[in-house]
N, C-alpha and C positions, 0 to 999 in steps of 0.2 A: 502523562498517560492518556492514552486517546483507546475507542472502544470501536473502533472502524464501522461507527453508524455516519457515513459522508451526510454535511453538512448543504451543502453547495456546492457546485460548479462552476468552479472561477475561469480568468481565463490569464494566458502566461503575456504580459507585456513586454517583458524583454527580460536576455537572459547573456547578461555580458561579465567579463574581467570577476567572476564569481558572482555577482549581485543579480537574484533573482525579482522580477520586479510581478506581483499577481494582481488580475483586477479582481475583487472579490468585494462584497458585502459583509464580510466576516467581521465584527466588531473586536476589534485585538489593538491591546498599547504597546509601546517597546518593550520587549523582553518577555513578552507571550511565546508563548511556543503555540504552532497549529501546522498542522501536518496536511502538507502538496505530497499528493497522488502518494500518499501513507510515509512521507519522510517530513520528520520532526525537524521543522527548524524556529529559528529567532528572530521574533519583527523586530527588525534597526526602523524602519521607515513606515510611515502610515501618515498619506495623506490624499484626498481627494477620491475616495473608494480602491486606492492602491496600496499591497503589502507589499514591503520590500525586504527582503532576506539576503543574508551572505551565505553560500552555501561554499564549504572545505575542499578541497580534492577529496580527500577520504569521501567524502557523501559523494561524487562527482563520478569517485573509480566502483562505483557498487549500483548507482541505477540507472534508468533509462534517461534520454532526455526530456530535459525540461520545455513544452513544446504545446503549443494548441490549447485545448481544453482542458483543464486540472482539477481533482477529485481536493475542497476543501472541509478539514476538518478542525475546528479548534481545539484544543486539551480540555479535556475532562476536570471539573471542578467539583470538588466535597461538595457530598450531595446529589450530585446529579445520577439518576440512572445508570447501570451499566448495561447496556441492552446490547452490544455485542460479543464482542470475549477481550481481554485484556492485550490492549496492541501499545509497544512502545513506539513506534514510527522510529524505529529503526532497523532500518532496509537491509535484507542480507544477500541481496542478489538481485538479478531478474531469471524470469523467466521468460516462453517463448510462446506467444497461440499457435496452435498444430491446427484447432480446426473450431468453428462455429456452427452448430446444427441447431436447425428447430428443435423443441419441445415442449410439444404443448403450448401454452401463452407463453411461455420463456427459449429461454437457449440452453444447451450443452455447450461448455467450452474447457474444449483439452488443452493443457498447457503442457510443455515438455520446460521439465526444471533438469538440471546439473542434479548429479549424486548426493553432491554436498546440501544442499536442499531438501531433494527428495528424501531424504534419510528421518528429516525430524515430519513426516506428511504422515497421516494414520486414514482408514477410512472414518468419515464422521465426524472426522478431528478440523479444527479450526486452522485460516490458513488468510491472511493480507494478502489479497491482488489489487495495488494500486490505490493504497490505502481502506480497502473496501473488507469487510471481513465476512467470513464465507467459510462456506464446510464442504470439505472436502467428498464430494460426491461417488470416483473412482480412483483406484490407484492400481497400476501396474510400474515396471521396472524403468521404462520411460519419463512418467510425468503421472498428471490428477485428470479428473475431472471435474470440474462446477458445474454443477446446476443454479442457472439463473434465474431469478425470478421477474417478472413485469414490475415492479414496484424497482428492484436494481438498477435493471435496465434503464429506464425514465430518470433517475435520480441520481445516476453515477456516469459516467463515461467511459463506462466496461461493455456499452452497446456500441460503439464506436470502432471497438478492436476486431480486429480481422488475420484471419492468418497471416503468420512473420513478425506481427508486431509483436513488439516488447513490454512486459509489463513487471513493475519493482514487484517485490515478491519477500515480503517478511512471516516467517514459518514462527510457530509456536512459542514461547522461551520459555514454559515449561517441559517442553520437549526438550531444547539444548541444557536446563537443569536437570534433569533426572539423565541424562547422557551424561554431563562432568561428574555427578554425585556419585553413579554407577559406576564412574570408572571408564568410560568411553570415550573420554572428549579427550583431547590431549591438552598437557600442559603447558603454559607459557611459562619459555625457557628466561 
């Protein structure tokens, strides 16, 4: 469990035949989990300030590229704070920036999500851009809005996006639970 308070900004070393290679600070043994740009994966490798992870098709067909600068977080340990809201670092899509506006000492940033998405987004309601977690600022029929703060900004790599770019996008899980509970979700056949 991770609480998408980003950690660090690592950066992607290479990203071949599945084996994602990160430079990062992040202090992690084999078989930690810590979550790139809000996806949950398993250190195989650590050595000389490098994480190295095997990353699935399945994780591969669901987020953006693995690329440039990357939002590091390690798992959450008994004990520790939860100062965000409760993120699996498991990615349910991406979504898209529509647009970057000033405000104030931060940004507005519109994201256009897919339906299937948008469906579990509330206003106010908690929302993963990029392993980062955030409240959901606007919502219309399209997509959200965030409001970003100067402390985000500085700290993540959510200052870096720009309209078109893509960004992994994990929505609520207890939104997709009170949807199966209620009878909304469908069933796996």
């Amino acid at each position: 469990m991770f609480t998408g308070l980003v950690r660090e900004v690592g950066r992607v070393v290479s990203f071949e035949d599945g084996r994602l290679v990160v430079e990062a600070g992040t202090r992690a043994v084999l078989g930690d989990s810590v979550a790139i740009d809000g996806v949950c994966l398993t250190v195989v490798e650590n050595a000389e300030g490098r994480l190295g992870f095997d990353v699935v098709p399945e994780t591969i067909s669901r987020v953006k590229e693995f690329a440039g600068r990357v939002n590091v977080e390690p798992a959450l340990r008994a004990g520790e704070p939860l100062g965000g809201h409760q993120v699996q670092g498991h990615v349910d899509g991406t979504g898209r920036v529509a647009s970057v506006e000033p405000e104030g000492d931060g940004v507005r940033m519109r994201l256009e999500l897919e339906p299937e998405l948008l469906r579990y987004c509330v206003e106010k309601g908690s929302i993963t851009v990029d392993g980062v977690s955030l409240t959901v600022a606007g919502l219309d029929a399209a997509g959200i809005e965030l409001a970003l703060i100067p402390h985000t900004l500085a700290e993540t790599t959510l200052s870096e996006r720009a309209p078109g770019d893509l960004v992994n996008i994990e929505v609520d899980v207890l939104a997709k639970y009170a949807e199966r509970l209620t009878g909304g979700g469908t069933m796996p056949r």
